[in-house]
C-alpha positions as CSV (number, residue, x, y, z in Angstrom):
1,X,-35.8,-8.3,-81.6
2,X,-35.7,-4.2,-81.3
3,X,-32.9,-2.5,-82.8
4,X,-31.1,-1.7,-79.5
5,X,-31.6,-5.6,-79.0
6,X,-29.3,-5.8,-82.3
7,X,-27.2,-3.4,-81.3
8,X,-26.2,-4.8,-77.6
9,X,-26.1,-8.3,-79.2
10,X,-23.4,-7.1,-81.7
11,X,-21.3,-5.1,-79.5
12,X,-21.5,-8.3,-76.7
13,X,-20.1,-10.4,-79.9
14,X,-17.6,-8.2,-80.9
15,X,-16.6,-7.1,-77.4
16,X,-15.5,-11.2,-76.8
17,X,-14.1,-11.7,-80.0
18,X,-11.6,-8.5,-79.5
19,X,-11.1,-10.0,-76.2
20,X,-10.2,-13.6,-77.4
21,X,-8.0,-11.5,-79.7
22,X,-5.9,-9.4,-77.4
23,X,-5.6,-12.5,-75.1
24,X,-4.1,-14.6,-78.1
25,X,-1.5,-11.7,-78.5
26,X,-0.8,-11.6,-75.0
27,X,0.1,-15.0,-74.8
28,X,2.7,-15.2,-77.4
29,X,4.3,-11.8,-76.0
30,X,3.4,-12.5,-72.4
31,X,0.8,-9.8,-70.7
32,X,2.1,-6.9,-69.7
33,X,0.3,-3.9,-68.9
34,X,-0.7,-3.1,-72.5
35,X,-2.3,-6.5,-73.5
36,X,-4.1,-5.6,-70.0
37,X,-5.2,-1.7,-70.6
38,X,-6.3,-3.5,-74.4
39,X,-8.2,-6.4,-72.7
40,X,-10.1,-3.6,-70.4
41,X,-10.9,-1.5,-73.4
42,X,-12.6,-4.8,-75.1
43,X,-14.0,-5.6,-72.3
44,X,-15.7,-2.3,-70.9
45,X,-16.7,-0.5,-74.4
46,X,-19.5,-2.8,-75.0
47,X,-20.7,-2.2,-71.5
48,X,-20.9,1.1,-71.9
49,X,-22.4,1.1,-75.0
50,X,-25.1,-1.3,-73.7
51,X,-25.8,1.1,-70.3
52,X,-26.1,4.3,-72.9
53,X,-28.3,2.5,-75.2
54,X,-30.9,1.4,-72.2
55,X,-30.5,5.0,-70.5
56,X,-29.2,3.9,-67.4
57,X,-26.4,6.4,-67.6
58,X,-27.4,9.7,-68.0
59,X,-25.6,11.7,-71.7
60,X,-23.5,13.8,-69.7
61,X,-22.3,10.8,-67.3
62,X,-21.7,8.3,-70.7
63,X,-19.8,11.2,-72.2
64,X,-17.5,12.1,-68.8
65,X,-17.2,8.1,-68.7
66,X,-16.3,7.7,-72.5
67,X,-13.7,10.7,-72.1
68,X,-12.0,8.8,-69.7
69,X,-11.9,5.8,-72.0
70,X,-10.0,7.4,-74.8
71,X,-7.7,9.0,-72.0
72,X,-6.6,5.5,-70.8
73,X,-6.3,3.9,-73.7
74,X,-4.5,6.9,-75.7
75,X,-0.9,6.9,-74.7
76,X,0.9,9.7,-73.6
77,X,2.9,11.2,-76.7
78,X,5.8,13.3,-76.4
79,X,9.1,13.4,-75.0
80,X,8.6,12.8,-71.7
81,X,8.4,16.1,-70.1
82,X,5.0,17.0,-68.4
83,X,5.7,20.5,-68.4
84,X,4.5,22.6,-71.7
85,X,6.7,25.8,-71.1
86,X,9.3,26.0,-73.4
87,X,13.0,25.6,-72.3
């Protein structure tokens, strides 16, 4: 088996196990939109990682597609205001 074989073999493992995980959680605090955004971030990281590591996707379209992961799975910190001019 190639390294990359390695690679996608791990991620696939660990990608199911973190799901398994967040589903445990979910079901002893219910699922709400958190355990949900946290089983989509299990689920779609190893995918990615897989279609970068078999160039499917091109660098700049797994980079554009990974920024977006960190945005949605990053909450929003702050007070609540959206506007950054000072009062």
């Amino acid at each position: 088996m190639t390294e990359h074989g390695w690679i996608e073999l791990v991620a696939l493992v660990v990608g199911g196990l973190c799901a398994v995980m967040v589903l445990l959680v979910g079901r002893q605090k219910g699922i709400g939109p958190q355990i949900r955004m946290a089983l989509a971030l299990c689920l779609i990281t190893p995918v990615l990682l897989i279609l970068g590591l078999e160039k499917i996707f091109s660098p700049e379209t797994l980079a554009v597609t990974i920024g977006a992961l960190i945005g949605a799975g990053v909450p929003a910190t702050g007070s609540g205001s959206s506007s950054a001019a000072p009062k």
